[in-house]
MARKOL-654031 format. One line per 2 residues: for each residue x, y negated, z of C-alpha. Coordinates in steps of 0.05 Angstrom, whole numbers, padded with zeros to 5 digits. Layout:
// residues N
X,Y,Z  ... .
// end
This chain:
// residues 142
-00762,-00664,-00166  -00783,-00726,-00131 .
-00785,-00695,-00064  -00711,-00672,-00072 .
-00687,-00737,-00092  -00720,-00774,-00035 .
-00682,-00716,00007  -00622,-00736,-00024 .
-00632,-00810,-00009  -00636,-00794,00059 .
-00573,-00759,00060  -00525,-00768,00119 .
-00471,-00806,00090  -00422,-00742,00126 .
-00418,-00670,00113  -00477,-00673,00062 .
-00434,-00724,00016  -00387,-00665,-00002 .
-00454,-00626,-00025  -00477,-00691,-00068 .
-00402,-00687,-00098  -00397,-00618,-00110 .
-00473,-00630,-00149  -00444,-00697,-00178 .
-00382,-00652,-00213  -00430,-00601,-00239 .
-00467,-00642,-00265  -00413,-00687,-00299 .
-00381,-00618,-00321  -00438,-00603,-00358 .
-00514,-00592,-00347  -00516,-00547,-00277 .
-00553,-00566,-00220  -00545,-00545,-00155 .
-00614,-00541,-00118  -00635,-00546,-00040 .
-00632,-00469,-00036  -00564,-00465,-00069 .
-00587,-00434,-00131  -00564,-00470,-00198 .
-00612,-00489,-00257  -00598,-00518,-00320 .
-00620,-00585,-00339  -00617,-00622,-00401 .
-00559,-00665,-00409  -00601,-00727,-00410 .
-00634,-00705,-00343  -00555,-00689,-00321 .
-00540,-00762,-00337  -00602,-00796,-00308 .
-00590,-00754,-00234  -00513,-00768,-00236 .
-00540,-00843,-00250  -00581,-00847,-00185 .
-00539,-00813,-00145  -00476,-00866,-00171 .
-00523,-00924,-00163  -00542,-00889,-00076 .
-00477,-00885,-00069  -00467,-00944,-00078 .
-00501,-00976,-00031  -00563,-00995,-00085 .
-00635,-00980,-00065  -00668,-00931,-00122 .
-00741,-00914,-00140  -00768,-00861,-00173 .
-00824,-00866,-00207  -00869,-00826,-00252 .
-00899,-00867,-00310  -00972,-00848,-00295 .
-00968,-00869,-00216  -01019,-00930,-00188 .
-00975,-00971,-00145  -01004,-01027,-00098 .
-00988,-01105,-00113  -00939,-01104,-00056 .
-00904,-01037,-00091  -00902,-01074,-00152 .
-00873,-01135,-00129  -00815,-01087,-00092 .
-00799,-01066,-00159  -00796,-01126,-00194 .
-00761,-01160,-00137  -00818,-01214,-00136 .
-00869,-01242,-00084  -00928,-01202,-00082 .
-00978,-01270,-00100  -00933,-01282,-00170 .
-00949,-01208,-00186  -01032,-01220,-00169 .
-01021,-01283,-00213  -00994,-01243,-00264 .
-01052,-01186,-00262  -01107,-01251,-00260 .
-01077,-01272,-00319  -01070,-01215,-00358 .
-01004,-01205,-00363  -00997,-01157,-00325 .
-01047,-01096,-00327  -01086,-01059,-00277 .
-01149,-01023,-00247  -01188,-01039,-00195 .
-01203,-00986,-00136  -01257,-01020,-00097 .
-01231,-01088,-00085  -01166,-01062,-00094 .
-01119,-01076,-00156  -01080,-01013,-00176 .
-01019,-01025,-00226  -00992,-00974,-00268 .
-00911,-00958,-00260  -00921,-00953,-00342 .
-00950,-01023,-00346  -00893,-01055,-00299 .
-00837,-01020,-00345  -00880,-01045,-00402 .
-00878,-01112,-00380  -00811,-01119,-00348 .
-00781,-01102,-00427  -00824,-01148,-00458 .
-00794,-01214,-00407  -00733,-01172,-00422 .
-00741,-01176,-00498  -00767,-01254,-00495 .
-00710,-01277,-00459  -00660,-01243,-00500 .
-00704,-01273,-00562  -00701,-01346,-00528 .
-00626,-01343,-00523  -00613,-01322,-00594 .
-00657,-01378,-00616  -00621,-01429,-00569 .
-00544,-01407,-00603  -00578,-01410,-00659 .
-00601,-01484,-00660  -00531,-01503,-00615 .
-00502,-01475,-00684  -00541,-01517,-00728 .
-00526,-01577,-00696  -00453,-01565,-00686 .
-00464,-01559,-00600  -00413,-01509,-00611 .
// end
């Protein structure tokens, strides 16, 4: 699968649109999938939503990463995904937050452990802003 959506990121934005449409309308339509050799599977209707999701999001002009769970990704690949500098994401590994292995002198991260993480600052901001209305509330900042 991952190989045939990085095809279809590469996608000529031309002739081959009309082929991402046609696959975008089966999918929407219900849980067919049209595949590089024109043959049509069936796919779950949560795996119809997620593709017709990443194809929406390349089409519009968004970059998108697929990832399995289990993959090591670099600093630098981790920091591409987060959208951060590459030295806040060591800091974060040297401090814990942030998990990881070590391949020789090498710090490996896994894609589970960035998801992991990015919902838990997710989760404490969301957290910290209910508490803030909150206390506005109780002192009549409202």
């Amino acid at each position: 699968m991952h190989a045939e959506v990085m095809k279809l990121m590469t996608l000529e934005r031309s002739a081959d649109v009309e082929v991402v449409a046609t696959t975008v309308a089966a999918l929407r339509s219900g849980t067919l999938c049209i595949t590089s050799d024109n043959s049509i599977i069936s796919v779950p209707s949560d795996v119809a939503k997620l593709i017709v999701s990443v194809i929406d999001t390349w089409a519009a002009g968004s970059t998108v990463t697929v990832v399995a769970h289990s993959d090591l990704l670099t600093t630098q690949q981790v920091a591409d995904l987060m959208q951060v500098s590459r030295p806040f994401v060591t800091r974060l590994v040297d401090r814990g937050d942030l998990a990881c292995v070590r391949v020789g002198k090498h710090r490996r991260v896994s894609a589970a452990s960035v998801i992991e993480y990015l919902e838990q600052t997710r989760q404490a901001g969301v957290t910290a802003i209910a508490d803030e209305a909150r206390q506005n509330v109780a002192h009549n900042l409202y």
